[in-house]
C-alpha positions in Angstrom: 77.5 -62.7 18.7 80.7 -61.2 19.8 80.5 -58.6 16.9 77.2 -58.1 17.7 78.4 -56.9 21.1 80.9 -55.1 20.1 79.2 -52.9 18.1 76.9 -51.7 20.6 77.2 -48.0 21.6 76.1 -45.9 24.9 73.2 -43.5 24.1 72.0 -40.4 25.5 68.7 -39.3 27.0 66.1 -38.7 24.4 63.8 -36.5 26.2 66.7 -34.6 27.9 69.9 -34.9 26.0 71.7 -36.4 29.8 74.1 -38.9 29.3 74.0 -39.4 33.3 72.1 -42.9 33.7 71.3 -45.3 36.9 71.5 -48.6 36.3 68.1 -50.6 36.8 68.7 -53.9 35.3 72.0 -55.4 34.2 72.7 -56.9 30.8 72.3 -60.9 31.4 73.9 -62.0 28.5 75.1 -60.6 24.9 72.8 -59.3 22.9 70.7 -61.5 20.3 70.5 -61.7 16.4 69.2 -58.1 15.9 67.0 -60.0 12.8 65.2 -62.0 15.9 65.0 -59.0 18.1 63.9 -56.4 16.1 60.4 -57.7 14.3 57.2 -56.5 14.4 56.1 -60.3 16.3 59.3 -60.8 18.1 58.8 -61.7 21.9 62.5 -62.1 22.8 62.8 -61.1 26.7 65.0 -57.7 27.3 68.9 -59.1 27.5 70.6 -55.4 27.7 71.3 -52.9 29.9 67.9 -51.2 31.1 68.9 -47.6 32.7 67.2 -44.5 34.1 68.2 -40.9 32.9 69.5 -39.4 36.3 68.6 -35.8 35.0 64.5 -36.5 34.0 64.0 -40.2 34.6 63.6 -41.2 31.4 63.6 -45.2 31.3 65.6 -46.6 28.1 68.5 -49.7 26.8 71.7 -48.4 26.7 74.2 -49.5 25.4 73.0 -50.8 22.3 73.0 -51.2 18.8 73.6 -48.2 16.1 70.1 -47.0 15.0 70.9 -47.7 11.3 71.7 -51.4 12.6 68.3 -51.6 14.0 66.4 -50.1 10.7 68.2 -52.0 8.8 67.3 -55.6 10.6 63.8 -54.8 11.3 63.3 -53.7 7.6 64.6 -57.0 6.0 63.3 -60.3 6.5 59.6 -62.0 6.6 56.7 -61.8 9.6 54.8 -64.9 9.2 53.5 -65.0 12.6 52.9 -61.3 12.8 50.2 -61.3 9.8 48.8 -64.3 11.2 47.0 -62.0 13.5 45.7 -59.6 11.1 41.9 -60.4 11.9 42.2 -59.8 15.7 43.8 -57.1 15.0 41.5 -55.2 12.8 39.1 -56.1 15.7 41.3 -54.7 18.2 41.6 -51.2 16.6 37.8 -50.5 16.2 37.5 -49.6 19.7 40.2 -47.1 20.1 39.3 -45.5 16.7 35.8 -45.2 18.5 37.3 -43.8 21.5 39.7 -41.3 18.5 36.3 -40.3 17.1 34.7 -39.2 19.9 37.3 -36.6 20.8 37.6 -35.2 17.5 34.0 -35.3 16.2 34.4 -37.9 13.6 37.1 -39.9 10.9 39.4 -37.6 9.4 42.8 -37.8 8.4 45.7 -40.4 9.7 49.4 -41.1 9.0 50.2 -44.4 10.8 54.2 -44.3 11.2 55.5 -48.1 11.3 52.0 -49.5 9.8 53.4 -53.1 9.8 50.5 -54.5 7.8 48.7 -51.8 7.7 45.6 -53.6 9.8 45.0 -50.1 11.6 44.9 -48.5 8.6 42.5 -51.0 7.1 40.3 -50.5 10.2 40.0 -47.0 10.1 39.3 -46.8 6.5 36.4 -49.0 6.9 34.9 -46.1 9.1 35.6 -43.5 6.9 39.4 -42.3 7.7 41.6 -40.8 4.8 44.5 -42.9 5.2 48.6 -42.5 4.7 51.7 -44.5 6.2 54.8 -45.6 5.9 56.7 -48.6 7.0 60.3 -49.7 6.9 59.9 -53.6 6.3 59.2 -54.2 2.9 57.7 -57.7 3.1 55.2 -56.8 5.6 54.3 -53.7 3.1 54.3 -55.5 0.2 51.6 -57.7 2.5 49.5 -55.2 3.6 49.3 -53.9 -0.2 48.1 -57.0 -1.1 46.4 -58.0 1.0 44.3 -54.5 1.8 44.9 -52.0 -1.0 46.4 -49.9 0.7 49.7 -47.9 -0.8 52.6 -48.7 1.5 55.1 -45.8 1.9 58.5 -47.4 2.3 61.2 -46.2 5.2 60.9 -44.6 8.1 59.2 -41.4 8.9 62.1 -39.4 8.2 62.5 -40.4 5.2 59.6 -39.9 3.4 58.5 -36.6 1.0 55.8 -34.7 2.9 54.6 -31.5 3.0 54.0 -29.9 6.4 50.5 -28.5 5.1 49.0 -26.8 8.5 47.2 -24.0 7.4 48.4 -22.7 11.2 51.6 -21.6 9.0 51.0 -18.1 7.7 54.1 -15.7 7.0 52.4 -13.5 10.1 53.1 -16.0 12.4 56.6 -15.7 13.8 56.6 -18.2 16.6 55.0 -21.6 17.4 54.5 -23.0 20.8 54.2 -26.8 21.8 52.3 -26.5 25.5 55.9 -27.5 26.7 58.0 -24.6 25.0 55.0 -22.0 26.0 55.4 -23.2 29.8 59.3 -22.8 29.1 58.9 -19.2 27.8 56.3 -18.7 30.7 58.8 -19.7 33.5 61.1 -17.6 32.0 59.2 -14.5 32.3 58.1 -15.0 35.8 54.6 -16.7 35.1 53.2 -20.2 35.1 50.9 -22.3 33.2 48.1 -23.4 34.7 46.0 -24.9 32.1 45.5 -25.4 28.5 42.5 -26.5 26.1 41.7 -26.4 22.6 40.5 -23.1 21.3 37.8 -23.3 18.7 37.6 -20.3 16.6 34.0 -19.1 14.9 34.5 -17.6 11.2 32.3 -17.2 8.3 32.3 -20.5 6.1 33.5 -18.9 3.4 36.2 -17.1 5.1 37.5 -20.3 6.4 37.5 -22.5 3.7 39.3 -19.6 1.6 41.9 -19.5 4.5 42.5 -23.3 4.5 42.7 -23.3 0.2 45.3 -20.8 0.4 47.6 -23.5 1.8 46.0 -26.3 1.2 44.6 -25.9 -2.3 42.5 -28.2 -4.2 39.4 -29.6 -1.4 38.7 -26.2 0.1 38.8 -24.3 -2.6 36.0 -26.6 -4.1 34.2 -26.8 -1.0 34.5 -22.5 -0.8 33.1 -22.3 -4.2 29.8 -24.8 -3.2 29.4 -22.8 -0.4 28.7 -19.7 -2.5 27.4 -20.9 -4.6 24.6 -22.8 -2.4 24.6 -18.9 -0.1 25.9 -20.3 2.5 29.2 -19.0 2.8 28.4 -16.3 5.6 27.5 -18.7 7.6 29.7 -19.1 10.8 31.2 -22.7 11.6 33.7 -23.5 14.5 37.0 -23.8 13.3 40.3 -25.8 15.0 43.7 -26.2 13.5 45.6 -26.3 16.9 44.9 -22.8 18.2 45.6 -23.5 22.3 43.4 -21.3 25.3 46.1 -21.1 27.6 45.9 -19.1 31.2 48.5 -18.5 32.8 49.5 -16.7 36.5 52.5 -14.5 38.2 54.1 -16.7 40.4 
């Protein structure tokens, strides 16, 4: 336990970089076996350091142990306990995919990051989601493949091979705002933001299938071909790949 502790290292804010922090509860004892602490069931109570970023109030544990430390426990080792619970959880999920589906018109696409399982994944595809994931423990995968059918990317997020395929990304496009780096840029120039929505665009269907198959390929391209060929690809369908209505004022 003593090496345990003594590998443990002070972190800085993640949502602000600060390394300023206010203590709000002290550690009450050395830290645990990271390969108790750090599984998808585990129910230990919090033993370190909590603290709050003094610059943006940012609640987090610090000190603790290396990230790679942390990976590397949570990914090894079985979950009994956790898989146990795979049926409730499959129940669980179908009412906030309901609640998902609502706001964007219908199943579509989903990467769960940290799938455990993969009982969200198995929910969603049961209502017509195309599904993708990745998880770093590789019994739990090996579970979930088994015990679903459903392909198990191992690792983390950041570790994985994927394509950032937004058809948003066209060599016209110099910039791209999040809502927080458009207020930033806003602020700057003497204005502020005072609300945002999506913004659905209206092309022809051809014209916006053609769009998505020049970075997407395959799907569209298909679906742009059917649409001519069935004359319906002047049609004009509402179109949203991110595109923000912002309005802004001088302060």
């Amino acid at each position: 336990m003593r090496e345990a502790h003594a590998l443990l290292e002070e972190v800085p804010c993640d949502l602000c970089g600060g390394t300023g922090v206010e203590v709000l509860r002290a550690a009450s004892q050395e830290p645990a076996d990271p390969g108790v602490v750090f599984r998808a069931s585990a129910g230990s109570p919090l033993t370190g350091r909590l603290v709050t970023c003094a610059r943006c109030g940012l609640v987090f544990v610090s000190p603790r142990l290396p990230a790679g430390t942390i990976i590397e426990s949570y990914a090894a080792g079985e979950d009994r306990l956790f898989v146990s619970q795979a049926l409730a959880r499959r129940r669980t999920f179908a009412g906030p995919l309901r609640r998902i589906e609502a706001l964007t018109g219908g199943p579509g696409s989903v990467f769960d990051v940290g799938t455990a399982g993969g009982s969200f994944l198995a929910a969603a595809r049961a209502r017509g989601w195309q599904i993708d994931c990745c998880e770093p423990n590789a019994w739990l995968a090996a579970w979930g493949e088994r015990e679903y059918g459903i392909a198990i990317r191992r690792g983390t997020f950041d570790e994985q091979d994927l394509p950032r395929r937004w058809p948003g990304f066209s060599a016209v496009h110099l910039y791209y705002f999040s809502t927080a780096t458009l207020a930033e840029m806003l602020r700057k120039t003497g204005f502020e933001l005072v609300r945002t929505r999506p913004h659905v665009a209206r092309l022809e269907l051809g014209c916006g299938l053609n769009r998505a198959g020049n970075v997407l390929g395959g799907l569209p391209r298909v679906l742009s071909r059917a649409a001519g060929a069935l004359r319906i690809d002047r049609w004009q369908a509402p179109f949203w790949i991110g595109q923000t209505f912002a309005v802004a004022r001088k302060r």
